[in-house]
C-alpha positions as CSV (number, residue, x, y, z in Angstrom):
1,X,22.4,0.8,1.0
2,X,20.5,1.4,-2.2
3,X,18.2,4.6,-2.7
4,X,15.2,5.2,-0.6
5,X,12.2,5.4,-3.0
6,X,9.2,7.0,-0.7
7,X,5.8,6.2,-3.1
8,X,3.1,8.7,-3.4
9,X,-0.1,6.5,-3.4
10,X,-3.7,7.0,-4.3
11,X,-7.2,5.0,-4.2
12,X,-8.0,2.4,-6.7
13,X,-11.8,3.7,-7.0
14,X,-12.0,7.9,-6.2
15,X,-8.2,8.6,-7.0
16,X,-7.7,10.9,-3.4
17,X,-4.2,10.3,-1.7
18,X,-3.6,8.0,0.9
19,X,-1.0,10.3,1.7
20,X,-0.6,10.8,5.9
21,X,1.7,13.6,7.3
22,X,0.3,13.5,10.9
23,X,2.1,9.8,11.0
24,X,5.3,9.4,9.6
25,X,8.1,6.9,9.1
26,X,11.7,7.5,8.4
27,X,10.9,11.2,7.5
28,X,8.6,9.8,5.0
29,X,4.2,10.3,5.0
30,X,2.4,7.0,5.7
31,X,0.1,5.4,3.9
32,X,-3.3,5.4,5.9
33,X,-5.8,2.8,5.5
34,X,-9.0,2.1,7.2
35,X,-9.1,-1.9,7.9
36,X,-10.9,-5.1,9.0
37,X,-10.5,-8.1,10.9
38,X,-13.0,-11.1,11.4
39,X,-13.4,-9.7,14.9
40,X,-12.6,-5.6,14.7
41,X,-12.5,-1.8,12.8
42,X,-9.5,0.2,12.6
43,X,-6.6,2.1,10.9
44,X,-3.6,1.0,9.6
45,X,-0.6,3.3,8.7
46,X,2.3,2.0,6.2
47,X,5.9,3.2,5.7
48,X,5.8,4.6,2.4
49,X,9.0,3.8,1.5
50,X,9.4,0.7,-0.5
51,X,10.7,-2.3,1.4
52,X,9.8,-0.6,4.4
53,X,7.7,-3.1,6.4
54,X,7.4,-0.6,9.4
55,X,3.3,-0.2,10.2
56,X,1.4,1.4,13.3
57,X,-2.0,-0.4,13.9
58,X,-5.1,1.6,15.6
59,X,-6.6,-2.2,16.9
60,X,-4.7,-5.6,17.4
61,X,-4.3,-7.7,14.6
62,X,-2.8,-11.5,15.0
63,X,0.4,-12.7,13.0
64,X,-1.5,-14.8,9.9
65,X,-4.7,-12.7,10.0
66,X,-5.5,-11.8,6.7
67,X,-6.9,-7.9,6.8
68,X,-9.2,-6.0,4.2
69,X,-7.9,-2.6,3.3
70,X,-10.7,0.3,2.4
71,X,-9.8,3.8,1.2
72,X,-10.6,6.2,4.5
73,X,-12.4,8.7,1.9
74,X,-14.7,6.1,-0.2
75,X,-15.1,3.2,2.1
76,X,-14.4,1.0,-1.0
77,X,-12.3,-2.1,-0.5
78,X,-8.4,-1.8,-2.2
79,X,-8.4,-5.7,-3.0
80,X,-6.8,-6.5,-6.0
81,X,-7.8,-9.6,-8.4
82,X,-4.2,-11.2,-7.6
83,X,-3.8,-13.5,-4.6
84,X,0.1,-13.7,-2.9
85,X,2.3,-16.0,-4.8
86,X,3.9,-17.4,-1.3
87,X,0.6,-17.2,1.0
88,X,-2.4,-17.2,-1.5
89,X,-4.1,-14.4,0.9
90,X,-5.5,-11.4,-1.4
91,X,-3.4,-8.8,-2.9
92,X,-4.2,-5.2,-2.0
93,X,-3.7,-2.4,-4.8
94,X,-2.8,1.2,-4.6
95,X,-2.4,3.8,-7.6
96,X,1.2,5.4,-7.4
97,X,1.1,8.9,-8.5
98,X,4.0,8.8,-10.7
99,X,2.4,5.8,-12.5
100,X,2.0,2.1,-12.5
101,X,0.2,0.4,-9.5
102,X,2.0,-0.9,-6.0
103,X,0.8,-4.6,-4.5
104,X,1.0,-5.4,-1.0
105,X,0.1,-9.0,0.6
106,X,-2.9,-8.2,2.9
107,X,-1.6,-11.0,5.6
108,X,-0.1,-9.5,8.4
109,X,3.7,-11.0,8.7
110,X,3.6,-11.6,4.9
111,X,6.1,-9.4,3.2
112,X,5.2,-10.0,-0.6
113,X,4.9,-6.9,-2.5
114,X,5.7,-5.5,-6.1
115,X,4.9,-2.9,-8.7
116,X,3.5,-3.2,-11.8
117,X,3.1,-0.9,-14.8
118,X,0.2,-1.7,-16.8
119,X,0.9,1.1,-19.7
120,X,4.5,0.3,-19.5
121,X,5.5,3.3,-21.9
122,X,3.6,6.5,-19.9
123,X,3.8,4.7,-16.4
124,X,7.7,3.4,-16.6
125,X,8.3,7.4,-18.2
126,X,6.7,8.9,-15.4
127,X,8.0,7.0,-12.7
128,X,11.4,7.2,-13.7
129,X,10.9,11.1,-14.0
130,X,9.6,11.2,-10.4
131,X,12.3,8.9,-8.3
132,X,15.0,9.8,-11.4
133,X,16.8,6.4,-11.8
């Protein structure tokens, strides 16, 4: 098995971690999200590690249902301008702290997800530094 890489991810809008150690998955912080359904409120908490698809959900959320994602601290919705190349549902965004920007497909059962560096040069330096491949 290849090496864990356990991201360190921050709002899109007011830049405060979504970092969670009260919850945790494979020894690893989640990622903690308030979100919405058509029908319901609640939180949603991520493995951090990428390719980790583990998730604990505060309300029930059907197989399909596309969610929105909202940072807990500024209420502002983490949708991305990207729609999911296999599902067409909206792509949520989160800032990783070492650089460049983690996508996640907000449709539950959907498992499309990537990184991107925008500034290759700084991001790809600093997230190399960070997870040292």
């Amino acid at each position: 098995m290849g090496k864990q890489v356990a991201l360190s991810v921050k709002c899109i809008h007011c830049d405060a971690s979504l970092m969670d150690d009260k919850v945790q998955f494979s020894g690893h912080a989640s990622v903690k999200v308030n979100v919405e359904t058509e029908h319901d409120r609640g939180v949603l908490w991520m493995s951090s590690v990428y390719g980790d698809y583990d998730k604990k959900l505060s309300i029930e959320v059907e197989d399909g249902e596309i969610v929105g994602m909202f940072c807990p601290h500024c209420n502002k919705e983490l949708s991305s301008v990207e729609h999911c190349r296999f599902c067409e549902a909206p792509m949520v965004e989160f800032v990783i702290r070492a650089g460049g920007v983690v996508l996640i497909c907000s449709r539950n059962g959907c498992t499309n997800h990537h990184i991107e560096f925008r500034d290759v040069g700084s991001e790809m330096s600093k997230f190399y530094y960070e997870y040292g491949f």
